[in-house]
N, C-alpha and C positions, 0 to 999 in steps of 0.2 A: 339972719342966717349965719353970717359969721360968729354971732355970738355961740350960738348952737354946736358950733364945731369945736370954738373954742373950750366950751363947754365937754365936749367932749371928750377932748385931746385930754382934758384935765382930769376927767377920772378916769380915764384908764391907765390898767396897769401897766407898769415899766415892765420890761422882760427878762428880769430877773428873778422878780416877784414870780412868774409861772415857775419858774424853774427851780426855788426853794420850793416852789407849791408838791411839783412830781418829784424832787427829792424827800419831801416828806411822807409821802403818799407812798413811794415805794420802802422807805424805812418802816411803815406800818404796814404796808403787808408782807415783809419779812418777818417781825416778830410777829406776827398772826399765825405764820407757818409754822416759826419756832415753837407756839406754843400745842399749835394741833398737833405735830408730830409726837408719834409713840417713843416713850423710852427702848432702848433693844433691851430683846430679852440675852436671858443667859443661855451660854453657850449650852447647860445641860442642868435640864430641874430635873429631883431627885423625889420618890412618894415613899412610904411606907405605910402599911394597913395591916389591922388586926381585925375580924372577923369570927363570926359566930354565927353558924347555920341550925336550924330546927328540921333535919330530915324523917318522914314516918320511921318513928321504930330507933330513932338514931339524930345524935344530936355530932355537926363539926364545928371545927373550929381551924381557924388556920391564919397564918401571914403572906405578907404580898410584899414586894417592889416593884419600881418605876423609873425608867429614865428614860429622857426626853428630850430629844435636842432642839437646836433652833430651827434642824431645816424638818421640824415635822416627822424626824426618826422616832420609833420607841423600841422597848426592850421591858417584857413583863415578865414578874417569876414569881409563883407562888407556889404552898406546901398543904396540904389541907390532911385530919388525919378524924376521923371517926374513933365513937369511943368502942364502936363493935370490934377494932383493929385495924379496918383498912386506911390505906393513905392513897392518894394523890398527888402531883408534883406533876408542874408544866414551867414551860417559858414560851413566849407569846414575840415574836422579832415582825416588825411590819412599819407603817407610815400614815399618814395622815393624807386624802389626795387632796381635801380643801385646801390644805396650807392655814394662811393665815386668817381664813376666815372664820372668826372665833364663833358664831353664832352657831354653827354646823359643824361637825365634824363627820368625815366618813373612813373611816380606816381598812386596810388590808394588814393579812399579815399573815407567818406559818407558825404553825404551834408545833411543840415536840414537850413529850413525857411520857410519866410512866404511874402505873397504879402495884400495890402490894398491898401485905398483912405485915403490918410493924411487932402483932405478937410474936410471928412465926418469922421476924426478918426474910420475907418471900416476896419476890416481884413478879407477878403475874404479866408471865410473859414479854416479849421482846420490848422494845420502847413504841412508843406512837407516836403520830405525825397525824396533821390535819391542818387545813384551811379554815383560817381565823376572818371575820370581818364583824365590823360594828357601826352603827350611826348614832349620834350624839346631837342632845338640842341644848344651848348653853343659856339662862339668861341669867346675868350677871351672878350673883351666888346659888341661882338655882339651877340643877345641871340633869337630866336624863340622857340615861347610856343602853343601849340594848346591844349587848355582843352575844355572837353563835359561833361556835367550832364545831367543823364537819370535818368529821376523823376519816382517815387515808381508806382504814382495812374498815376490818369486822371482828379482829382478834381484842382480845381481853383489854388489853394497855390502848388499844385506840378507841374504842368504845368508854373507856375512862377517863378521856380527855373531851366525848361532846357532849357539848350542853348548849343551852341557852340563857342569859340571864337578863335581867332586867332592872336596873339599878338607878334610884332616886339619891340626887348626892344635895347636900347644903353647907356652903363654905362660910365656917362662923367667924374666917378672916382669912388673912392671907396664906396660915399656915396650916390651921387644923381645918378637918372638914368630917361632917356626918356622914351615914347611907345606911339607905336602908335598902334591901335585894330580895331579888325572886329569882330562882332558878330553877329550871325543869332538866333535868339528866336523862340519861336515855335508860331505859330497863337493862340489864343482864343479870346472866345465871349466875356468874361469876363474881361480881360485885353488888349482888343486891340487885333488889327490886328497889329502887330509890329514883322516884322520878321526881317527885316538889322539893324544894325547900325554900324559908324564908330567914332573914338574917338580918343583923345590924354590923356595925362596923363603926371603927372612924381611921382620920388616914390623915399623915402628919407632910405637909411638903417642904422640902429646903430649897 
């Protein structure tokens, strides 16, 4: 029996030996965290896009920006101009509510523009306003977006600003990315009967 104790006594461990044990143990699950933790992003990413739509009767073409900050702010502005003469021009101010959950995006936001005849240097009428919203599904370089603007009024310039679009994007890295869109606009007298169009694009990020 004594042996057995003895025995005992002898493999176990000194109490120090635990104590290098949980200083190790916690040195490794610190660099664990080190490594899962997200780099931060920047303070403000930057897009740029160039565009080409196929409307009945009527082909556009147009450019875009973007900026984006870290806390989920954005700021969009684009120009679009038909080759029949008319133009387009909005800016798009809203937020992100997910935040940072990249899989989903749900966005709010208010739009303001204006539509004209670039032959006739004319802007049909006052400027417009409307409520912007969009949902987004992200997976990793492939990305689907559907945004809608519901214009204020009924007059010329806010009826030029709703639409719906539908936009399949693919990022061939970090910087450049593809898409391709659909967009339905709403009919007027004013601007056309133009309610489809389909398009390509690509769109450069910093």
């Amino acid at each position: 029996m004594m042996f057995l104790a003895l025995t005992g006594l002898a493999y176990a461990s000194p109490p120090h030996v635990h104590i290098h044990q949980e200083i190790h143990e916690h040195e490794a699950e610190a660099e664990a965290e080190a490594v899962i933790e997200e780099p931060e992003l920047p303070r403000v990413r930057a897009s740029v896009e160039g565009f080409a739509l196929g409307m009945p009767g009527d082909l556009t073409g147009g450019f875009g920006a973007r900026l984006t900050t870290r806390r989920n702010v954005f700021l969009t502005a684009d120009v679009r101009g038909q080759a029949s003469g008319d133009w387009t021009g909005r800016a798009v101010a809203g937020f992100d509510v997910l935040g940072r959950w990249q899989k989903f995006d749900l966005t709010l936001g208010l739009g303001l523009g204006g539509a004209g005849d670039w032959r006739e240097r004319a802007l049909y009428g006052d400027l417009g306003a409307g409520f912007a919203f969009g949902f987004a599904y992200n997976r990793e370089r492939l990305h689907f977006n559907y945004n809608h603007l519901v214009p204020f009024g009924d007059n010329a310039a806010c009826l030029g600003l709703a639409e719906s679009e539908l936009r399949v994007t693919y990022d061939l890295g970090d910087t450049v990315s593809l898409f391709g869109t659909g967009m339905r606009r709403v009919p007027n007298v004013d601007l056309g009967d133009r309610k489809w169009a389909l398009g390509l694009g690509a769109r450069v990020t910093f």
